[in-house]
Each structure stands twice: as C-alpha cells, then as structure tokens.
Residue frames as qw, qx, qy, qz and C-alpha x, y, z in Angstrom:
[[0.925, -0.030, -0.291, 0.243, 77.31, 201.69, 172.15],
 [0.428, 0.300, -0.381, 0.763, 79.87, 204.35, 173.14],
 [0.169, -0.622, 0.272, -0.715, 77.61, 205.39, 176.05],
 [0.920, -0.366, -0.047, -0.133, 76.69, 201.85, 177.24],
 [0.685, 0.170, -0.494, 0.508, 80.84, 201.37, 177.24],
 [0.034, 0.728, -0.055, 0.683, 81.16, 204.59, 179.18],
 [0.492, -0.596, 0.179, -0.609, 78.94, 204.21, 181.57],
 [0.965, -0.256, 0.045, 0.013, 80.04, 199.92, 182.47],
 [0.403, -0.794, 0.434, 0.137, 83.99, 201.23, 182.15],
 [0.714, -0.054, 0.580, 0.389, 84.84, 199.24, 179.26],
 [0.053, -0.341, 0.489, 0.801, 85.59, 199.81, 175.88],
 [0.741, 0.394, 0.189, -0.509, 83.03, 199.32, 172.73],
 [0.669, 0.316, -0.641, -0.206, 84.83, 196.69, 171.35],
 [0.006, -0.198, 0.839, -0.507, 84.35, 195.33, 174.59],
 [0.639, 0.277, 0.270, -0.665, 80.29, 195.91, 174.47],
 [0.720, 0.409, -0.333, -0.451, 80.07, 194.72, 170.88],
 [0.294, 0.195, -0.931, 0.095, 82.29, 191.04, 171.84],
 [0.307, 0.014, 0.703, -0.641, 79.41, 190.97, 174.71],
 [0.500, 0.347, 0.188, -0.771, 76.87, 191.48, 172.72],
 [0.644, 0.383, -0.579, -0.322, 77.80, 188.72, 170.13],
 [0.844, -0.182, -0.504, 0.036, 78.45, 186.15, 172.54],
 [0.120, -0.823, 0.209, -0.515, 78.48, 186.94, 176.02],
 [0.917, -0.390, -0.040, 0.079, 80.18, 183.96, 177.56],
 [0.672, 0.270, -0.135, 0.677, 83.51, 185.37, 176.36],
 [0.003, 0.589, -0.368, 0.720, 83.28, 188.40, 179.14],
 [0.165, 0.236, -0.639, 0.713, 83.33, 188.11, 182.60],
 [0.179, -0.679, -0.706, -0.091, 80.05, 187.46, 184.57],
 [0.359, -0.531, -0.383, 0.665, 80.90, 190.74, 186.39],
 [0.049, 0.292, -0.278, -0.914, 81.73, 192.83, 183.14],
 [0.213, -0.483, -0.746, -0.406, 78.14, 191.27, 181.30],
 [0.179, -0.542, -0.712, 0.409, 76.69, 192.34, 184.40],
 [0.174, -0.565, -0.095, 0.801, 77.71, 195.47, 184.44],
 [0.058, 0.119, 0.691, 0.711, 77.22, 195.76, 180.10],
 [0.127, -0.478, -0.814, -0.306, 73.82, 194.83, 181.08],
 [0.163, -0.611, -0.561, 0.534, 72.77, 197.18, 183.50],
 [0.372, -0.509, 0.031, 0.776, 74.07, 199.81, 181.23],
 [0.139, -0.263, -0.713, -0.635, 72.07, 198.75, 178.13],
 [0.218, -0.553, -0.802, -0.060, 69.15, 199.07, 180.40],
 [0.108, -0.728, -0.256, 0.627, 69.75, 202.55, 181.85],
 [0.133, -0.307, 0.374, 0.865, 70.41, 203.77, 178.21],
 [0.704, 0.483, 0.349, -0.386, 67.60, 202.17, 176.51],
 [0.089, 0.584, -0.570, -0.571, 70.21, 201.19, 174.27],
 [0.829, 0.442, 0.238, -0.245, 69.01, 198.89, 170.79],
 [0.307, -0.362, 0.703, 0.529, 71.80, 197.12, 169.02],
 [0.478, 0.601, -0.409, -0.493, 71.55, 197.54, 164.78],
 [0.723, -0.177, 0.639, 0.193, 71.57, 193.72, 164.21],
 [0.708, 0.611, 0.232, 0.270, 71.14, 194.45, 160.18],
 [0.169, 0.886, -0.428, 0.065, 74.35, 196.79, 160.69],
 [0.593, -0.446, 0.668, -0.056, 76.20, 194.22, 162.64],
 [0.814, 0.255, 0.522, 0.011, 74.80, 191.29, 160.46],
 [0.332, 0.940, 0.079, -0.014, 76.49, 193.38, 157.38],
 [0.224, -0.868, 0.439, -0.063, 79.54, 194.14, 159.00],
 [0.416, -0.470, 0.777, -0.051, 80.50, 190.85, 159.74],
 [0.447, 0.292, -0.587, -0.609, 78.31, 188.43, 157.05],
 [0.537, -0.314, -0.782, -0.045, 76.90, 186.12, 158.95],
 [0.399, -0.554, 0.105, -0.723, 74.51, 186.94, 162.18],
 [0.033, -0.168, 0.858, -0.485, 73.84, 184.97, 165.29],
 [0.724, 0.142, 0.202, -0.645, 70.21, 184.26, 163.70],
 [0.224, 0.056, 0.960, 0.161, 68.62, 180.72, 162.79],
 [0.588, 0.207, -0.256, -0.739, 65.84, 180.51, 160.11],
 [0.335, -0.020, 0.929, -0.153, 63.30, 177.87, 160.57],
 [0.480, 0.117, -0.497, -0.713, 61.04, 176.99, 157.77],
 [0.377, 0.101, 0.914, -0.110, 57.87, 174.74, 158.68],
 [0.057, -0.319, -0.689, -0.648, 55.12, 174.00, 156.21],
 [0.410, -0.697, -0.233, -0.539, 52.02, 175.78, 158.81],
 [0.008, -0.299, 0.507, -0.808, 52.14, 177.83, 161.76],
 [0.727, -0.278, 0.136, -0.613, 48.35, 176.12, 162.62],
 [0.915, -0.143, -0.301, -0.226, 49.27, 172.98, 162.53],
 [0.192, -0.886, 0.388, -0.166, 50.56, 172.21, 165.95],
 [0.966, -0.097, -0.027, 0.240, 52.55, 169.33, 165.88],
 [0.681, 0.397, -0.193, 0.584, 55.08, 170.94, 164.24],
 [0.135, -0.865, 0.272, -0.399, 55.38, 173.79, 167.57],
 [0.964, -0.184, -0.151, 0.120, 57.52, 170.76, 168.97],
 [0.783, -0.296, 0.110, 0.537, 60.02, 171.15, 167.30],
 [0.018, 0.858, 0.013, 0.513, 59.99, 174.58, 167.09],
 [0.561, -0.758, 0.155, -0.293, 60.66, 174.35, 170.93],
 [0.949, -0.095, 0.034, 0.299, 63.17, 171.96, 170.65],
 [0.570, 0.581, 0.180, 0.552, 64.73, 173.85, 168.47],
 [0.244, -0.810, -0.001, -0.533, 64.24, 177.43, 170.50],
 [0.687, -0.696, 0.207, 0.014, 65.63, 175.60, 174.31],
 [0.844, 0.094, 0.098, 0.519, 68.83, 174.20, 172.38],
 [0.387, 0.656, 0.163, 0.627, 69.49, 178.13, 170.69],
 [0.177, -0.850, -0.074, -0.491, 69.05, 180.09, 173.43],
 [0.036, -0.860, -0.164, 0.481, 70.58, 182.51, 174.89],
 [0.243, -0.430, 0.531, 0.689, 73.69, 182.93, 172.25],
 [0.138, 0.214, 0.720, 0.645, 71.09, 182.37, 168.75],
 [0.438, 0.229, 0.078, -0.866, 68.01, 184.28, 167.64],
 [0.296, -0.012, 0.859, 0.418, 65.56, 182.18, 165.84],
 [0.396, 0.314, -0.089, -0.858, 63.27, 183.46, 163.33],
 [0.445, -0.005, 0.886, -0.130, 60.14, 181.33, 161.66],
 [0.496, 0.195, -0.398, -0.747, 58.71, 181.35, 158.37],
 [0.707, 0.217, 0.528, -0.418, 55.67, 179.30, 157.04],
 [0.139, -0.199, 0.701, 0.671, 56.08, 177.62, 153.92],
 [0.539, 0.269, 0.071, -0.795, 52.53, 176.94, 153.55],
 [0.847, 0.048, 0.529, 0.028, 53.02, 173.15, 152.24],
 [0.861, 0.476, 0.176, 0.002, 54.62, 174.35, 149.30],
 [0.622, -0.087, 0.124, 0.768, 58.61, 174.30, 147.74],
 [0.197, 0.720, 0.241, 0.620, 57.44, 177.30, 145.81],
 [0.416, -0.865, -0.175, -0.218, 56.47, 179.12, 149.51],
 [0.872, -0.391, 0.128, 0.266, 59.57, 177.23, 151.18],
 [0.680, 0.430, 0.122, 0.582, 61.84, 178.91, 148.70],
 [0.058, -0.840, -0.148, -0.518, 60.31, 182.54, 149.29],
 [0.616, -0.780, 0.048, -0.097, 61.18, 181.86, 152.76],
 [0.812, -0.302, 0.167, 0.471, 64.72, 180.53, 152.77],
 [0.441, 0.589, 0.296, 0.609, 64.91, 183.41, 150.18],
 [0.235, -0.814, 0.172, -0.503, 64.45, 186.43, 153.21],
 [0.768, -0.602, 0.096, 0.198, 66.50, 184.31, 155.45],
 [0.737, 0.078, 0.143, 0.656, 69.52, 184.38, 153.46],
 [0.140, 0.765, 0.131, 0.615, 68.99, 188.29, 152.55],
 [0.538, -0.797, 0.074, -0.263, 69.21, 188.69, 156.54],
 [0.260, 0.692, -0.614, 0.276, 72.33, 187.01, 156.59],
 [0.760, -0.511, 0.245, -0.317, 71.28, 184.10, 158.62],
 [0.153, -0.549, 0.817, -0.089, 74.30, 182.08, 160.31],
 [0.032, 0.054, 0.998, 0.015, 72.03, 178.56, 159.55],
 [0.545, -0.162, -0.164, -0.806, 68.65, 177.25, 158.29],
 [0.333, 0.094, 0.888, -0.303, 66.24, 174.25, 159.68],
 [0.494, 0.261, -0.357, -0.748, 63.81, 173.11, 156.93],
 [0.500, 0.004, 0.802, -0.328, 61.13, 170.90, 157.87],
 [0.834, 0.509, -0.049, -0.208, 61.50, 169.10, 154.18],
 [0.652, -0.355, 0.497, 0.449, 63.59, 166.87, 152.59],
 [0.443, 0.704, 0.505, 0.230, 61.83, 168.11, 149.07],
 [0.054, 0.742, 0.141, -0.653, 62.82, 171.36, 147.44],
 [0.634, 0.768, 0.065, -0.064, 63.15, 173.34, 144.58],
 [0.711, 0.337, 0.062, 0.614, 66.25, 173.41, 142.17],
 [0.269, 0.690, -0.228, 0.632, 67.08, 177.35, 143.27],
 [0.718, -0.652, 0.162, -0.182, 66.15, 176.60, 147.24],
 [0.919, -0.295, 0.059, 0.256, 69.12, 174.46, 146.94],
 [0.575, 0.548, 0.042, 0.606, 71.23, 176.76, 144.54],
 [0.046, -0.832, 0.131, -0.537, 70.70, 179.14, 146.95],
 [0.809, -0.563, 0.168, 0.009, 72.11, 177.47, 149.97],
 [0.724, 0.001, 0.164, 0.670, 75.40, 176.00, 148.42],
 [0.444, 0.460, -0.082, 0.765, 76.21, 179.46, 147.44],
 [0.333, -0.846, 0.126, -0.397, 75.45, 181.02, 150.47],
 [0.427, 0.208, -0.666, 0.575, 77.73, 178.08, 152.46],
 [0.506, -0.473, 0.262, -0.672, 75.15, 178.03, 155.35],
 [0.066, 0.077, -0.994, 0.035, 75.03, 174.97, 157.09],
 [0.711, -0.004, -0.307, -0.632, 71.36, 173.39, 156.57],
 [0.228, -0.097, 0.906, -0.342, 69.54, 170.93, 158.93],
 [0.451, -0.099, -0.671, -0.580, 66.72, 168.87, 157.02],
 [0.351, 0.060, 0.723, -0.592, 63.98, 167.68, 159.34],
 [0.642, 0.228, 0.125, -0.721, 60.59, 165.70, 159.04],
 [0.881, 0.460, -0.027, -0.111, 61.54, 162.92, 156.83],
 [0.591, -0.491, 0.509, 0.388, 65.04, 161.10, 156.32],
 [0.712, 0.644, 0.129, -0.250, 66.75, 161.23, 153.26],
 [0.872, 0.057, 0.163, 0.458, 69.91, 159.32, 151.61],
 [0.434, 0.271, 0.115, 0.851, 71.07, 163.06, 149.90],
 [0.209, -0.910, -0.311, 0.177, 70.57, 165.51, 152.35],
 [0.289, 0.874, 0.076, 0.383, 72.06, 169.36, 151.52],
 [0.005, -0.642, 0.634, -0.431, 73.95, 169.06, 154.59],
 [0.029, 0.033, -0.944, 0.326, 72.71, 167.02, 157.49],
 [0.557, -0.362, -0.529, -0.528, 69.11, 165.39, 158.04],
 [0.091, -0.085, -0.853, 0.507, 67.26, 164.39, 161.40],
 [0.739, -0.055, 0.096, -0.665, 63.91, 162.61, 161.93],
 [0.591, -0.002, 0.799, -0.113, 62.54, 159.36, 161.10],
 [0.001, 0.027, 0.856, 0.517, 61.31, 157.20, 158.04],
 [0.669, 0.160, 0.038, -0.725, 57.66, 158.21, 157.03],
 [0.790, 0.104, -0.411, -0.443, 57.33, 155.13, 154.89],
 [0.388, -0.129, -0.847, 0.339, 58.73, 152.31, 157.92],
 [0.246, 0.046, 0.467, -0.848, 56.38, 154.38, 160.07],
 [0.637, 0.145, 0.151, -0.742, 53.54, 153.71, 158.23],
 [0.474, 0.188, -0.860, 0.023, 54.91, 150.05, 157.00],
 [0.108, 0.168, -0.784, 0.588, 54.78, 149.31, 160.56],
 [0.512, 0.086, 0.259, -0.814, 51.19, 151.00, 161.23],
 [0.788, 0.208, -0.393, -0.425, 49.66, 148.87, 158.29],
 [0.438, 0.181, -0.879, 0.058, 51.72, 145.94, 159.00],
 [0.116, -0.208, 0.633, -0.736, 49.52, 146.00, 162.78],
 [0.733, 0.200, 0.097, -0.643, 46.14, 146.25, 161.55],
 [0.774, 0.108, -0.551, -0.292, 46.93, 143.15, 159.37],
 [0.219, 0.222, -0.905, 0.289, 48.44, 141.42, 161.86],
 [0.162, 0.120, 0.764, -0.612, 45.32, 141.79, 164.09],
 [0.335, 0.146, 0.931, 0.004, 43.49, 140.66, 161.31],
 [0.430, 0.745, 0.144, -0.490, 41.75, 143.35, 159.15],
 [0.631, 0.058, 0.591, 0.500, 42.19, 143.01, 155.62],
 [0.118, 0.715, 0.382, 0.574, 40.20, 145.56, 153.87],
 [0.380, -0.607, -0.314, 0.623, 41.69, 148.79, 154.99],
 [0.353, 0.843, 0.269, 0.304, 41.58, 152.31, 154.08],
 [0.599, -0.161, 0.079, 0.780, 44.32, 154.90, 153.87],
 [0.038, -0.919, -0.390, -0.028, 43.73, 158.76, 154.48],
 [0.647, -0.323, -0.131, 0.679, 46.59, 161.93, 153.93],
 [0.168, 0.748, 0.044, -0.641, 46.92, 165.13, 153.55],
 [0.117, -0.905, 0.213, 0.349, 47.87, 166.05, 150.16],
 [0.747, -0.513, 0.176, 0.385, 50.50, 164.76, 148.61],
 [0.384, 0.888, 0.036, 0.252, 51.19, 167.56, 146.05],
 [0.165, 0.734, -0.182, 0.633, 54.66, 168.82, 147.33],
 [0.495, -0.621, 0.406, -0.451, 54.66, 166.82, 150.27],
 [0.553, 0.308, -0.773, 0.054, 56.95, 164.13, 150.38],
 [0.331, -0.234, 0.548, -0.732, 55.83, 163.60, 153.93],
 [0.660, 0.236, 0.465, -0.541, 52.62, 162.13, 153.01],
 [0.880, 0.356, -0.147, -0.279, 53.35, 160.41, 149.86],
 [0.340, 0.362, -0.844, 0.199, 55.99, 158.23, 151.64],
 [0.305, -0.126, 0.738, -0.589, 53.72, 157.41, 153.89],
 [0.871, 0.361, -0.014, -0.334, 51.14, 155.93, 151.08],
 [0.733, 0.379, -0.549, -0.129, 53.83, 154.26, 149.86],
 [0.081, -0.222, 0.903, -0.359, 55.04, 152.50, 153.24],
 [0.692, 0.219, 0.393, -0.565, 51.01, 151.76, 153.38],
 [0.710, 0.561, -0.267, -0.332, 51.01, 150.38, 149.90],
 [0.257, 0.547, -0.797, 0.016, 54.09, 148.36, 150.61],
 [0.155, -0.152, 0.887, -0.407, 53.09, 146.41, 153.70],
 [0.785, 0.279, 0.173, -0.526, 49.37, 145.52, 151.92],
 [0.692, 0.410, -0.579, -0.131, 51.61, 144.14, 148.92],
 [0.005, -0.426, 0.857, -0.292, 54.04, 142.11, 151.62],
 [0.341, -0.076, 0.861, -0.370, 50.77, 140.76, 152.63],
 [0.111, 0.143, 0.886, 0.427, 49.35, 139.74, 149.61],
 [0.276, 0.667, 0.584, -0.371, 46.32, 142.12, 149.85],
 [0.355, 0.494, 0.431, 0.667, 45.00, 143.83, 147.49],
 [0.044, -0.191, -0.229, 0.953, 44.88, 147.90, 147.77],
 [0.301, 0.725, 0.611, 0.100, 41.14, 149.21, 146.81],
 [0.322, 0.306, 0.104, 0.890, 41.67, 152.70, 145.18],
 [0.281, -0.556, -0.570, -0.536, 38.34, 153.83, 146.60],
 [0.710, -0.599, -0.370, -0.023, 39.39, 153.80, 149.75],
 [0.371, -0.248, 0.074, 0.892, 43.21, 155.85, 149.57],
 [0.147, 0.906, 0.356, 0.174, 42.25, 159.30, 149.94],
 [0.368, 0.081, -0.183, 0.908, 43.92, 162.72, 150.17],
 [0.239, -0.862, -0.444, 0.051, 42.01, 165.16, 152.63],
 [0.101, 0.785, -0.059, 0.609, 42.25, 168.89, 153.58],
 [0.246, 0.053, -0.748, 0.615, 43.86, 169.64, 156.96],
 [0.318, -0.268, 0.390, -0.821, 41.90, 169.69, 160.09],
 [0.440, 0.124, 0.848, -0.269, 39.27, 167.70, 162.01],
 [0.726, 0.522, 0.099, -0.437, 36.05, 168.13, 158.85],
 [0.422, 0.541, -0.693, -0.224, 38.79, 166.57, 156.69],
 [0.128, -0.026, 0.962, -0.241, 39.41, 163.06, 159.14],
 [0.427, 0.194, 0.594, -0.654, 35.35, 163.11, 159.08],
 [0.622, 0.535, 0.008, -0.571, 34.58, 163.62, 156.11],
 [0.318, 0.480, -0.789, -0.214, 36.92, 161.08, 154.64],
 [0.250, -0.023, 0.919, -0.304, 35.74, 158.33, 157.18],
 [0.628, 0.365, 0.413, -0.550, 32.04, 159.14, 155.58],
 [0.620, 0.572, -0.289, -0.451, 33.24, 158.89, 152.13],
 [0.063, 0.349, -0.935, -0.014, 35.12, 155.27, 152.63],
 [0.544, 0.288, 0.703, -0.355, 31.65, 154.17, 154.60],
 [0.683, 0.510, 0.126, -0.508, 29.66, 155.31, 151.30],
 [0.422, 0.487, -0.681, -0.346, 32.36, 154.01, 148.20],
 [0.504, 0.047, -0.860, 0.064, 33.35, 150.41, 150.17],
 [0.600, -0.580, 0.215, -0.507, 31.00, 149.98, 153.58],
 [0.955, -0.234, -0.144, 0.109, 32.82, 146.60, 154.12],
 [0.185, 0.661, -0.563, 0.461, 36.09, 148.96, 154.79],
 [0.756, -0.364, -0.517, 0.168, 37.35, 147.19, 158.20],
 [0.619, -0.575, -0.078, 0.530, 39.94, 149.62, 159.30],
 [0.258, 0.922, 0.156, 0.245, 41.33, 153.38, 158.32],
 [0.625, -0.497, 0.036, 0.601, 44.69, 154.69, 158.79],
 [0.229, 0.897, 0.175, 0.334, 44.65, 158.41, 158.58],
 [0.722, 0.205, -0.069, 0.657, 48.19, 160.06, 158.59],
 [0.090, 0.524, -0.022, 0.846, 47.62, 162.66, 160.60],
 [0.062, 0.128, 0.611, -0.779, 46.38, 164.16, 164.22],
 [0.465, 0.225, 0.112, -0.849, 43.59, 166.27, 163.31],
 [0.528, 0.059, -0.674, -0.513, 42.59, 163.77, 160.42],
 [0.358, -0.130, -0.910, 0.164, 42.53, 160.66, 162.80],
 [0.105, -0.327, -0.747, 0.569, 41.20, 162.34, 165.91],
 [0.353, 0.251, -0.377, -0.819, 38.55, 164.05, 163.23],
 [0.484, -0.041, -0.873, -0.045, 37.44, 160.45, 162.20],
 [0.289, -0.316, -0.875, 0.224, 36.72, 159.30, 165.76],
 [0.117, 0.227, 0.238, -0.937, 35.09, 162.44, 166.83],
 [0.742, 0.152, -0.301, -0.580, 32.44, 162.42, 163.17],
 [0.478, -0.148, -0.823, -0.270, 32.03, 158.06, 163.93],
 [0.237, -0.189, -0.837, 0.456, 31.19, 158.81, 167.49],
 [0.389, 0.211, -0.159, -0.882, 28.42, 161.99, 165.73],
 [0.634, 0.117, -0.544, -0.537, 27.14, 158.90, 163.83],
 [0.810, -0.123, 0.382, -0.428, 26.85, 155.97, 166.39],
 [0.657, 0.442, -0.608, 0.063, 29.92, 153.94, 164.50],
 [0.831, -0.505, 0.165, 0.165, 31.19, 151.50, 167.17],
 [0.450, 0.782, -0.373, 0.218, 35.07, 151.81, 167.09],
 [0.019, -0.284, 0.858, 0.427, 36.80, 149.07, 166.55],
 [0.549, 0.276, 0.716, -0.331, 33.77, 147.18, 166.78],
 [0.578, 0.755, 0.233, -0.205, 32.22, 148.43, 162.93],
 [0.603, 0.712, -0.180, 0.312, 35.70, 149.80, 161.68],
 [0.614, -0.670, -0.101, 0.405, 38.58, 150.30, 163.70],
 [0.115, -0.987, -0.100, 0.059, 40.58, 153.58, 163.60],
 [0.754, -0.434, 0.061, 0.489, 44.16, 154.54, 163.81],
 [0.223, 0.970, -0.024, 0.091, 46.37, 157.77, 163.15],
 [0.652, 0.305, -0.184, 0.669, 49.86, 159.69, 163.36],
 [0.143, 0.603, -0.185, 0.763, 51.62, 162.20, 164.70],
 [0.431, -0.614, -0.660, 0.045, 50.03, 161.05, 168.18],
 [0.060, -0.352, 0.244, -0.902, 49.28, 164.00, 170.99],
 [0.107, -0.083, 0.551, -0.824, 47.58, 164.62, 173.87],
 [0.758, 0.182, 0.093, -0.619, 43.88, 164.67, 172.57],
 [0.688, 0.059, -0.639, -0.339, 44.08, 161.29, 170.56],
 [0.328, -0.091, -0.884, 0.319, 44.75, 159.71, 174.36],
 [0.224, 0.129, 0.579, -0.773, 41.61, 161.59, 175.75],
 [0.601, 0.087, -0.456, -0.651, 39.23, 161.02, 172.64],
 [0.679, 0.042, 0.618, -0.394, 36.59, 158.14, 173.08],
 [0.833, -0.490, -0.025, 0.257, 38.03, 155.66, 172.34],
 [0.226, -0.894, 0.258, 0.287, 41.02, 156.44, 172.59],
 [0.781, 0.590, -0.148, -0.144, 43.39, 156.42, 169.19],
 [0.873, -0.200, 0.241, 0.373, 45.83, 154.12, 168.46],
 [0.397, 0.918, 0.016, -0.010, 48.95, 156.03, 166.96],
 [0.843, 0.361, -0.094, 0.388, 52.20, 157.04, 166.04],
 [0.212, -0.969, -0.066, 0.111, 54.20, 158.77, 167.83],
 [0.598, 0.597, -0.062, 0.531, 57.46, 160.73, 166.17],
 [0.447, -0.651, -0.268, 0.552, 59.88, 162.34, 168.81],
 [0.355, 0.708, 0.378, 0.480, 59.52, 165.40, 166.92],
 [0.242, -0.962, 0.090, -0.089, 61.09, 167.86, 170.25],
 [0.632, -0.453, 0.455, 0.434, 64.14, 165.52, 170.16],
 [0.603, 0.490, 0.419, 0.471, 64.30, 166.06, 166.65],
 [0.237, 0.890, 0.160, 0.355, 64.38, 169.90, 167.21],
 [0.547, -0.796, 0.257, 0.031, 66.77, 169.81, 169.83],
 [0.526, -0.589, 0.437, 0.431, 69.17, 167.98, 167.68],
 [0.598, 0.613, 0.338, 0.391, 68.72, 169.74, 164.76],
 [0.097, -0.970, 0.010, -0.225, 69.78, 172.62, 166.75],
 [0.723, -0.459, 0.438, 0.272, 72.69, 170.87, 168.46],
 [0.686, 0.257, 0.406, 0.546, 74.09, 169.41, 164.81],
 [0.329, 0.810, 0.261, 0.409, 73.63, 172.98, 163.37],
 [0.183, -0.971, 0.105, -0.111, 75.80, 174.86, 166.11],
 [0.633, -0.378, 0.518, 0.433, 78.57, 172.37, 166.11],
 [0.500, 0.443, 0.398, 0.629, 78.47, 173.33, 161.85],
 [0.132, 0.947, 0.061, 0.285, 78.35, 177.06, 162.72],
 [0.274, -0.924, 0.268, 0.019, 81.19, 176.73, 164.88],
 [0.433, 0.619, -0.653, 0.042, 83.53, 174.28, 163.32],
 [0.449, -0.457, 0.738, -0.211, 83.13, 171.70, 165.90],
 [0.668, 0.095, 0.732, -0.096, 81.86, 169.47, 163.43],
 [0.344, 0.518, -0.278, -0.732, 81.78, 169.12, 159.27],
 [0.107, 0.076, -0.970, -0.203, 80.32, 166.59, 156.75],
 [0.657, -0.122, -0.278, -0.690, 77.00, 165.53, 155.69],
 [0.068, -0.006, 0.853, -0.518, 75.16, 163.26, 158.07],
 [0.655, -0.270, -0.343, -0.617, 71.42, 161.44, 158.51],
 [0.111, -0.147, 0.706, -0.684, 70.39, 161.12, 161.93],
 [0.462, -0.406, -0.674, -0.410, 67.36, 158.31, 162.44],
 [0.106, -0.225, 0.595, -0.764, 65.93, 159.19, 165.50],
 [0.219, -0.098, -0.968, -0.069, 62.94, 156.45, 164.78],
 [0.463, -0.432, -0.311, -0.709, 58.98, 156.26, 165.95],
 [0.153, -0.085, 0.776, -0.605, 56.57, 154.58, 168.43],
 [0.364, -0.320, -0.670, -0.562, 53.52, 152.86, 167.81],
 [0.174, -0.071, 0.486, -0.854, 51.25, 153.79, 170.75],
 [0.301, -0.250, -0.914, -0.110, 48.68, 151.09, 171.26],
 [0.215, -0.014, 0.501, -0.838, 45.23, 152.19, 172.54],
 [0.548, 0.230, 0.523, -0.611, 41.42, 151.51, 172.37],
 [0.556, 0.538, -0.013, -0.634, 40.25, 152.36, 168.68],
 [0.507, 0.520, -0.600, -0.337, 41.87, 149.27, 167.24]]
C-alpha cells in the first residue's frame, strides 16, 4: 500500500479510504490509485482489513442449489444492485437448515457486512448466530409474518391457491399435485397447502394418490406424471411446483403420445424460457425472482449504512402465465 501511495502522490490512508469505497476520492485521485495498483501488482489483505475494522464490504448469499437455475436470478439481481462498492460471495445450502447453517456459519467467520438467505425456515443457532453477530439479514423466497430482519418475495401458498383455483375454474376436478420435497423446505410445503386449500374452498375432495413429492430435475416431472396415470388414470389435470418438474411432465407425455390438455392437462411454476418453447407450451407461474434480488440488495445496503432500520416484509407478488397445456 505504501508503494501504490507513493507512486499516485497520496498518502496510504488515502489508498486504503479508496479502496473501501471509492466514491469518497476524487475521480482523478481513483484514477491515479488505480493505475498504481496495476503497475505494482498490488493485492489488498481483505481478511486483514476485514479484522481491522469488523465488518467487510462482503455480502453472503445462501441459496438451497447452485444447479437449479431459477434461483441464478436472483443471484443477478442481487450481484447488479452490489456492485462496484460490495463483494458478494455464494454458498449452497443444499435444501437443508442443517447445510444453510454451515454456510451462514463461514460467512460470519469472514466478517461479512450482511447476509441474503433464500429461506424463511432455519435452525434455532442459524438465528442465534445472526442476532449476535448484529448483521442485517434479508429473507428471500417465501414471505413470512417474523422475519430476522427484513423479508422479500411472494406468498408460495396464494401462488399456488391461485394456480389450483384456475384449473377448477376451467373445470377439472380431479387434479394432481407434484413438489419437490418438502423435508426442510417450507417453499414447497406452502405450496401443498395453498393447493390443498383452494380444492377444500371448492368442495373437492383431495385424492392422496395423486400429491406427490419428486426428486429435482426433468426424470422427476416424468416420472411422477407416470405414477398419477398408473394409481388414478381418471387424474384430469397436474400441477407440478416446479420448472424442471413441469417442463419434465410435458416432455415424458409427449415420449408417450398423452394429448395435453386434451387427456390431462399440465401446469407448473417458477415459469422460464423453455416452458414457453416446450410443445405445448406450459401454463405457469411466474415469480419476479430478479426484482426480488435487486431489492433484497437495495433493503440490505440502506441497513448497512443506516439509511434505513426496522423489520419489514416486502410482497413483491406473482403472475399466472396462461399458455397451451391447459
């Protein structure tokens, strides 16, 4: 640091203010900082810094899988909001609180300045360990009346209220119901229960035989669709909580020579890109899940800088995206 002052004429407590947040120097003296970090090859010590001072200029983001992309949304949301003045680092939780812990467990050891945790679920020390660290904490994925600081997303179980409530309206009665999981994933067992809700509302009855809980990816969506044909073949309609699951489904009925809607009709979450090129194409949900990472990142830098304080739940609501398969 004392040769990158040296050589840009300023002082190293001049470098080191740059280097923490370089809107507070001059575009002329940054310039000049920068040129000089670049003829030195110089490497700033952020775990000396981060030390020094007790809080860093990193963000820890915790999603439950790094394969399933939906969630690189709002990652990116998240990532164009932070940059240039935040780092942000990503851990996998792996769908479980146990994993989700481990992670929010090496962010805090790194001294991160804030965390983003795409749960509203955790364990009893995941939270023990936040309040005593005093980080400010942005809940995603799911809304939730007692959030650890502040929440932002939407309602899983009006999402899938809504979904169900569609299919009846357009007249199916005997439907099936397909999610990941819902060990440890509050995600997907609010979304059975918004399903579950809007059958009762309409006086149907639920068949158990026919609410399943699949493995991610497309062989999951497929393989569930076969096992509903084989238990109840008078199923009418399938609403499978998920991308891959749904667009899985139409992919194995259009293998088998299912007409869709025609035999059963179809319909998923999380919508994307493929479910509007699939044949047909899949009715779905669609969750603004990059505006969700953009202001989870917004709400979290006005609580790292004091511009803002108090818990807070931010609905940012859904879309039902009408297409073919229903």
């Amino acid at each position: 640091m004392a040769d990158v002052a040296e050589l840009a004429g300023v002082s190293a407590m001049t470098v080191s203010r740059a280097l923490r947040n370089p809107r507070i120097v001059t575009p002329e003296t940054l310039r000049r900082i920068e040129e000089a970090i670049r003829t030195v090859g110089y490497l700033p010590n952020r775990m000396a810094g981060n030390l020094s001072s007790s809080r860093s200029n990193i963000v820890g983001l915790v999603v439950p899988s790094l394969r399933n992309s939906l969630f690189a949304e709002t990652i990116q949301g998240v990532a164009d909001i932070l940059r240039p003045d935040y780092d942000l680092l990503v851990a996998n939780s792996g769908y479980t609180l146990k994993g989700e812990e481990a992670a929010v467990a090496a962010f805090l050891s790194q001294r991160v300045c804030g965390l983003v945790l795409h749960n509203v679920r955790h364990t009893p020390r995941t939270r023990q360990m936040i309040k005593v660290a005093g980080v400010p904490c942005v809940e995603t994925g799911n809304l939730t009346s007692t959030p650890i600081d502040t929440c932002v997303g939407f309602s899983n179980i009006e999402a899938a209220r809504a979904m169900t409530r569609r299919l009846i309206a357009r007249g199916y009665r005997r439907i099936g119901f397909v999610s990941l999981p819902l060990k440890e994933n509050d995600r997907a067992a609010e979304r059975r229960a918004g399903f579950e809700a809007a059958m009762a509302e309409a006086g149907l009855e639920v068949n158990p035989d026919v609410v399943l809980e699949a493995p991610p990816g497309l062989a999951g969506g497929g393989n569930a669709l076969r096992t509903i044909r084989e238990r109840a073949p008078e199923t009418e309609a399938v609403f499978l909580t998920g991308d891959v699951l749904a667009t899985g489904a139409i992919l194995a009925a259009s293998r088998w020579g299912i007409d869709v809607p025609g035999e059963i009709a179809i319909v998923g979450s999380d919508d994307n890109e493929l479910q509007e090129h699939v044949t047909p194409s899949l009715t779905s949900l669609r969750f603004p899940r990059y505006e969700i990472g953009r202001s989870a990142a917004n709400i979290l830098i006005d609580r790292v800088t004091g511009r803002s304080e108090g818990s807070a739940v931010v609905d940012l609501g859904f879309r039902i995206i009408e297409r073919e398969s229903d």
